[in-house]
TORKOL-4160 file (C-alpha; in steps of 0.2 Angstrom, whole numbers, padded with zeros to 4 digits, m for minus):
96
<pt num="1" X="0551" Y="0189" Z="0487"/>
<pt num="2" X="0549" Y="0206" Z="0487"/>
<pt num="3" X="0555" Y="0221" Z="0477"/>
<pt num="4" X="0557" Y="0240" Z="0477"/>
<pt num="5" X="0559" Y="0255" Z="0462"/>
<pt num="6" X="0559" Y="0271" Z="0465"/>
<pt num="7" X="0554" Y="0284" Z="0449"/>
<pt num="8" X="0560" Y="0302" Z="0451"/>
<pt num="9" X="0550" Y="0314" Z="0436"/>
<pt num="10" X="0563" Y="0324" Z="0427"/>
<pt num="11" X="0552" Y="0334" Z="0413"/>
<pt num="12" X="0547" Y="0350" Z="0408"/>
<pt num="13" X="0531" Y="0360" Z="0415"/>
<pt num="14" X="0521" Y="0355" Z="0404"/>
<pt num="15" X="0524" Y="0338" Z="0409"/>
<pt num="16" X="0519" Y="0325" Z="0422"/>
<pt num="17" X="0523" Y="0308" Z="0427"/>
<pt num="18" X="0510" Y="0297" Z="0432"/>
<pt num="19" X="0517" Y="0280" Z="0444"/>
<pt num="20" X="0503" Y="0265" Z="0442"/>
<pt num="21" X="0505" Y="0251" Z="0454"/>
<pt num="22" X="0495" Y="0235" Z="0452"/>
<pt num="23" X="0478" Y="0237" Z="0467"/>
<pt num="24" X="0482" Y="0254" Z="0471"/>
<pt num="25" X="0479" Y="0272" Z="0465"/>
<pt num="26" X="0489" Y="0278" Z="0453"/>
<pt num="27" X="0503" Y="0295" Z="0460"/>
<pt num="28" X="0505" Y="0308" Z="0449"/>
<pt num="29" X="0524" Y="0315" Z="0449"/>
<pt num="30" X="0529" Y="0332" Z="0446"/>
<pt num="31" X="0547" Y="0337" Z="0439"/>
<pt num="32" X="0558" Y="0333" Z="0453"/>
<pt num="33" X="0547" Y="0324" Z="0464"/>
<pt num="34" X="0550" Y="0306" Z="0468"/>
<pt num="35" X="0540" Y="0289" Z="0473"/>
<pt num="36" X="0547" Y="0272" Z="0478"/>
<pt num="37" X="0534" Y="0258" Z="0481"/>
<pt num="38" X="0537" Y="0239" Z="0485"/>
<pt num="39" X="0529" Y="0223" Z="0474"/>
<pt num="40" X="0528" Y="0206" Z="0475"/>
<pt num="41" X="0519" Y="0190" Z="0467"/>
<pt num="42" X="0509" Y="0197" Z="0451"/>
<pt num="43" X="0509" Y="0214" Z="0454"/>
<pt num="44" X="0514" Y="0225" Z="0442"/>
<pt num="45" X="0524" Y="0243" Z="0442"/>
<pt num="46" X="0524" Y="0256" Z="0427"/>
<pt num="47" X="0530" Y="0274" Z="0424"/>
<pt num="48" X="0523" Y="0285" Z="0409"/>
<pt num="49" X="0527" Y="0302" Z="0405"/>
<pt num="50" X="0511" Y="0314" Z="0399"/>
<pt num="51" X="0505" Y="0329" Z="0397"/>
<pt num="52" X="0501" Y="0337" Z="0412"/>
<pt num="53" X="0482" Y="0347" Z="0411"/>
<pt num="54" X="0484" Y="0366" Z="0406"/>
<pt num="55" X="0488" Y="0377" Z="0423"/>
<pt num="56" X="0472" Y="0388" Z="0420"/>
<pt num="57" X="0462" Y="0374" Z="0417"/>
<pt num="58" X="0448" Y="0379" Z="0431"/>
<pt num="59" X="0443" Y="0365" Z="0444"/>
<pt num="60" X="0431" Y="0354" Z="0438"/>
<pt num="61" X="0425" Y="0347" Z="0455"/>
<pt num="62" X="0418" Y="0360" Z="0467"/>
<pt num="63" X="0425" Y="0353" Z="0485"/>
<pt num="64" X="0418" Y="0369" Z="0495"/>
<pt num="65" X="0401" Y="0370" Z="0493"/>
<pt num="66" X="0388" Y="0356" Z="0500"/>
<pt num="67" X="0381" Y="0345" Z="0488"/>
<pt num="68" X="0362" Y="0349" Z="0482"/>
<pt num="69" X="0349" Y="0337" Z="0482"/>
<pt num="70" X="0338" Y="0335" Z="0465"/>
<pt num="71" X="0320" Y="0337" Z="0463"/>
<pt num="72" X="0319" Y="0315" Z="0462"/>
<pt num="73" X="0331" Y="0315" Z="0478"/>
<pt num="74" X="0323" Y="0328" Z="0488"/>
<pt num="75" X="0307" Y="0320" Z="0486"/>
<pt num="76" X="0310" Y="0303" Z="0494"/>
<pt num="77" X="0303" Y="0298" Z="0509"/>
<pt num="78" X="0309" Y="0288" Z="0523"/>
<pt num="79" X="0302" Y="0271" Z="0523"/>
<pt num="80" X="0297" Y="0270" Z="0540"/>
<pt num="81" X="0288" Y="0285" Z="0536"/>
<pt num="82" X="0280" Y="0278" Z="0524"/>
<pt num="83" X="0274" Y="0262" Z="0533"/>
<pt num="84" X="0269" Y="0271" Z="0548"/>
<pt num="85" X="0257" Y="0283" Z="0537"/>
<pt num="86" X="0250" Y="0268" Z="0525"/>
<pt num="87" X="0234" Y="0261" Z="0523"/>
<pt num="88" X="0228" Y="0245" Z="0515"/>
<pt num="89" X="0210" Y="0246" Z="0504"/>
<pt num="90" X="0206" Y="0261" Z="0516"/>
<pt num="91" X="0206" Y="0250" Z="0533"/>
<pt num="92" X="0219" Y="0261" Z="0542"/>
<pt num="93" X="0236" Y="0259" Z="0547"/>
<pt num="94" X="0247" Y="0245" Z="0543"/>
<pt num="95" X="0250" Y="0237" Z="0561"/>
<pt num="96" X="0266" Y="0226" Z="0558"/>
């Protein structure tokens, strides 16, 4: 059998509902904003009311700039590379 519940956040600013569902990422829920999600077997549905992060708390993730490589990262090298410019005691390439 199957169920439904449907959570609708009615809290102040400074206040957010977060929505957890048993195998799935958990919805955050501002005041006024509503989710309804479906369950069955031995899943498991909960509501909590928090508090919600400050609004100038700057973004901690920067999603706009490429990622850099470090100094361990930037100095792999591929392993065909690698086996294609090898030597074993000083007789020459590996032939493979």
């Amino acid at each position: 059998m199957t169920s439904s519940v449907k959570v609708t956040a009615h809290c102040a600013s400074d206040k957010q509902v977060i929505f957890s569902r048993t195998g799935h990422p958990d919805v955050v829920l501002q005041d006024g904003e509503s989710h309804e999600t479906y369950f069955y077997d031995d899943m498991e549905v909960s509501a909590r009311e928090v508090n919600a992060p400050p609004a100038s708390q700057p973004d901690l993730i920067d999603t706009k700039s490429e990622p850099s490589a470090s100094p361990a990262e930037a100095s792999v090298i591929p392993a065909d590379v690698v086996a294609a410019d090898s030597t074993v005691g000083g007789d020459g390439p590996v032939k493979g």
